[in-house]
C-alpha positions as CSV (number, residue, x, y, z in Angstrom):
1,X,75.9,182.6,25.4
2,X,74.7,179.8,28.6
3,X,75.9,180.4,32.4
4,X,76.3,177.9,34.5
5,X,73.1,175.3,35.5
6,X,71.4,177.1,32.6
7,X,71.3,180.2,34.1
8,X,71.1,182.4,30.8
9,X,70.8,182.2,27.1
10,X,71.4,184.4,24.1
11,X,68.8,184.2,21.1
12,X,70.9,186.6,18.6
13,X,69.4,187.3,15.3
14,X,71.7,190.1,14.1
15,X,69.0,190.6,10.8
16,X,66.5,191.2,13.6
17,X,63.0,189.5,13.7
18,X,59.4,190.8,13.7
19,X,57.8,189.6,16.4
20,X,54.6,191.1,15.1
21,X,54.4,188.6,12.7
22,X,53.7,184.4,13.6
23,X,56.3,182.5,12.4
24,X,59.6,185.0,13.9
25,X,56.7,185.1,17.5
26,X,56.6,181.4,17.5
27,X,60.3,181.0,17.3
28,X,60.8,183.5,20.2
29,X,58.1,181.7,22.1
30,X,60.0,178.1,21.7
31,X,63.0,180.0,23.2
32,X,60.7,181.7,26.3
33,X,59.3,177.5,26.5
34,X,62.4,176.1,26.1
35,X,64.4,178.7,28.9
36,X,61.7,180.0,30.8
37,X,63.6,183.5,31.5
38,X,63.0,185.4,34.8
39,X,64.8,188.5,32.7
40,X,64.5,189.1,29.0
41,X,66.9,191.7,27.5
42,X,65.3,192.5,23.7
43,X,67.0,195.1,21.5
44,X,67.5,197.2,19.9
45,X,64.0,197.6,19.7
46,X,63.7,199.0,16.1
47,X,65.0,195.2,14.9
48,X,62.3,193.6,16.9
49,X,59.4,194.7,14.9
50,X,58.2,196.2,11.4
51,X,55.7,198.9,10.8
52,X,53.2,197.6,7.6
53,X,52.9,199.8,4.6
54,X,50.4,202.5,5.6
55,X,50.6,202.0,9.5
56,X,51.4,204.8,11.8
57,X,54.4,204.1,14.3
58,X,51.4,204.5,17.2
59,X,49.4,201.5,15.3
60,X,52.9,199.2,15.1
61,X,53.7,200.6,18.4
62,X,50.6,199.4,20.3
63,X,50.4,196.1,18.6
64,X,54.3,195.5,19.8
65,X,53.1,196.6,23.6
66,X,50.0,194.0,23.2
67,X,52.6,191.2,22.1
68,X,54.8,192.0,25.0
69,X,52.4,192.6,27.8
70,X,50.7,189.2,26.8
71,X,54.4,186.8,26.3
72,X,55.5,188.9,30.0
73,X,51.8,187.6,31.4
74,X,52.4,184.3,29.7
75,X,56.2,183.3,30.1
76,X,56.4,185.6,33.9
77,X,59.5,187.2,32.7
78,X,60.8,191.3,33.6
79,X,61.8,193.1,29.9
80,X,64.6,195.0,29.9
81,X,64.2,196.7,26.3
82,X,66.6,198.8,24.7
83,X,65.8,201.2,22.7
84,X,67.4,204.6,20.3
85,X,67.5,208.2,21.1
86,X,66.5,210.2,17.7
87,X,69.9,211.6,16.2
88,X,71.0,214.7,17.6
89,X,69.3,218.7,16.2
90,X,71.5,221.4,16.2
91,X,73.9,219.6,18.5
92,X,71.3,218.5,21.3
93,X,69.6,215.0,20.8
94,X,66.1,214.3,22.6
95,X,66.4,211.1,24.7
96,X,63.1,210.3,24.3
97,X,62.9,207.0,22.7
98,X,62.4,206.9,18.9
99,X,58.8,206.2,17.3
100,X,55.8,206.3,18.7
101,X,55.3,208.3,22.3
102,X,53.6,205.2,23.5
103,X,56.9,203.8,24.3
104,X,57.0,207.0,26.6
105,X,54.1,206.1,28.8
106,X,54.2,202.0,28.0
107,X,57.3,201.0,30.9
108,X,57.3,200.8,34.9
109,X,61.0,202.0,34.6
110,X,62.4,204.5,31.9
111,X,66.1,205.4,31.6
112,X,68.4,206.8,29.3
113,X,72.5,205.5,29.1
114,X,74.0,208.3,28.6
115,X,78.0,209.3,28.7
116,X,79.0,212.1,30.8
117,X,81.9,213.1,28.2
118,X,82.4,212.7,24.2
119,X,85.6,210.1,25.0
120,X,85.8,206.7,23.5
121,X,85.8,204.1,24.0
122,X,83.0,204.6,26.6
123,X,83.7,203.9,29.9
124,X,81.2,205.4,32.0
125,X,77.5,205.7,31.8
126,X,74.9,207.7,33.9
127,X,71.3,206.1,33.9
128,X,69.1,208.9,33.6
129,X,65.4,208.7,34.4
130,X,63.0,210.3,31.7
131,X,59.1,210.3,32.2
132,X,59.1,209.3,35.7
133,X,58.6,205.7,37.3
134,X,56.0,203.7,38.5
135,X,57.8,201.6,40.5
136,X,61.0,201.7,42.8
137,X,63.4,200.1,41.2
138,X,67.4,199.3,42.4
139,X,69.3,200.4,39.4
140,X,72.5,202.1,40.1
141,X,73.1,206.0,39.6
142,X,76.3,205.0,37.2
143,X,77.8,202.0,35.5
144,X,81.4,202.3,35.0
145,X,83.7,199.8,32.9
146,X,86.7,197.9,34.1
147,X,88.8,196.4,31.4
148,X,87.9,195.9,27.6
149,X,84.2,193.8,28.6
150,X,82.4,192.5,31.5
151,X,82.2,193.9,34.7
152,X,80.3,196.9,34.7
153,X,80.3,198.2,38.4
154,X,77.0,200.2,39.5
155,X,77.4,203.3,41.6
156,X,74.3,204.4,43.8
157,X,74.0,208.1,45.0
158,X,73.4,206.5,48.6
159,X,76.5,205.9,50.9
160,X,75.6,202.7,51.4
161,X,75.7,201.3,47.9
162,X,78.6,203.3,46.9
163,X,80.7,200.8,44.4
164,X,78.9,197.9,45.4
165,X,79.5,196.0,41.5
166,X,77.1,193.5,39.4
167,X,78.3,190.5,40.6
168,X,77.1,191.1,44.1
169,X,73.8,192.2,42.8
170,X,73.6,188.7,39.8
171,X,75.6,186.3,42.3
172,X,77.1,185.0,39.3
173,X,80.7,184.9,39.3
174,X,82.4,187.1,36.6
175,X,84.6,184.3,35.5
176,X,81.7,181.8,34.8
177,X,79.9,184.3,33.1
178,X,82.6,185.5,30.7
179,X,84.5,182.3,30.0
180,X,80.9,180.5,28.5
181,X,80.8,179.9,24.7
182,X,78.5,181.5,22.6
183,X,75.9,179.8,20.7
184,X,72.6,180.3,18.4
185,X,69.1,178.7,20.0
């Protein structure tokens, strides 16, 4: 998908990649040289890397964080990563993120999506924090959906911010960014 004065790109691979190893990394890199992202969205995380036969999660784990932290240093781009909640144990499900518990400690900003009701389709999410932050950050307390798609409109605890949606936050119109074509980098 492109937005307006190349604003945005989407480099789908819906087999996944593993950017641990050179040729799927150079690939992403031509798209990082090619776009130069201020914001890359990668996920789900668990298609964005392999572990190797006899490799703990903690060894693929940290060699994944090393790969980031140097293409973030490199390219100058934010990461927003998403990435799975273990399934659910006698009815309760952990939202610590799957894997290794470096990906507990490794982020400025950790949150969890998370419905506040079983109904579907979904139409609200509350963005939990888990494990703290090291940073203050501006993400609403809530998304709710309007429609069948785009927008979701943020809700902030604070007065102030109270339904104050994504398009005043982007400054991209909605109808630019949902009438683009899709296409393959």
């Amino acid at each position: 998908m492109v937005w307006p004065e190349g604003r945005g790109a989407v480099w789908h691979r819906p087999g996944g990649v593993d950017l641990r190893k050179r040729s799927d990394r150079r690939q992403f890199e031509e798209v990082l040289r090619q776009h130069r992202p201020e914001l890359v969205c990668l996920g789900p995380l668990y298609k964005a890397f392999r572990r190797r036969a006899g490799e703990t999660d903690e060894q693929a784990a940290a060699e994944m964080q090393e790969i980031l932290d140097d293409l973030r240093t490199r390219y100058g781009f934010a990461l927003v990563m998403e990435h799975h909640a273990p399934k659910a144990q006698g009815g309760v499900r952990d939202l610590a993120p799957f894997g290794s518990s470096l990906w507990l400690r490794w982020g400025e900003i950790r949150m969890s999506l998370t419905p506040p009701d079983k109904s579907f389709p979904v139409r609200s999410l509350e963005l939990l924090p888990f494990s703290g932050s090291r940073v203050e950050h501006g993400w609403p307390d809530r998304i709710d959906r309007s429609g069948n798609g785009l927008p979701w409109r943020g809700y902030w605890a604070e007065a102030n911010n109270e339904g104050r949606d994504m398009q005043e936050i982007s400054g991209v119109p909605w109808d630019e960014m949902t009438e683009q074509g899709e296409f393959d980098v």
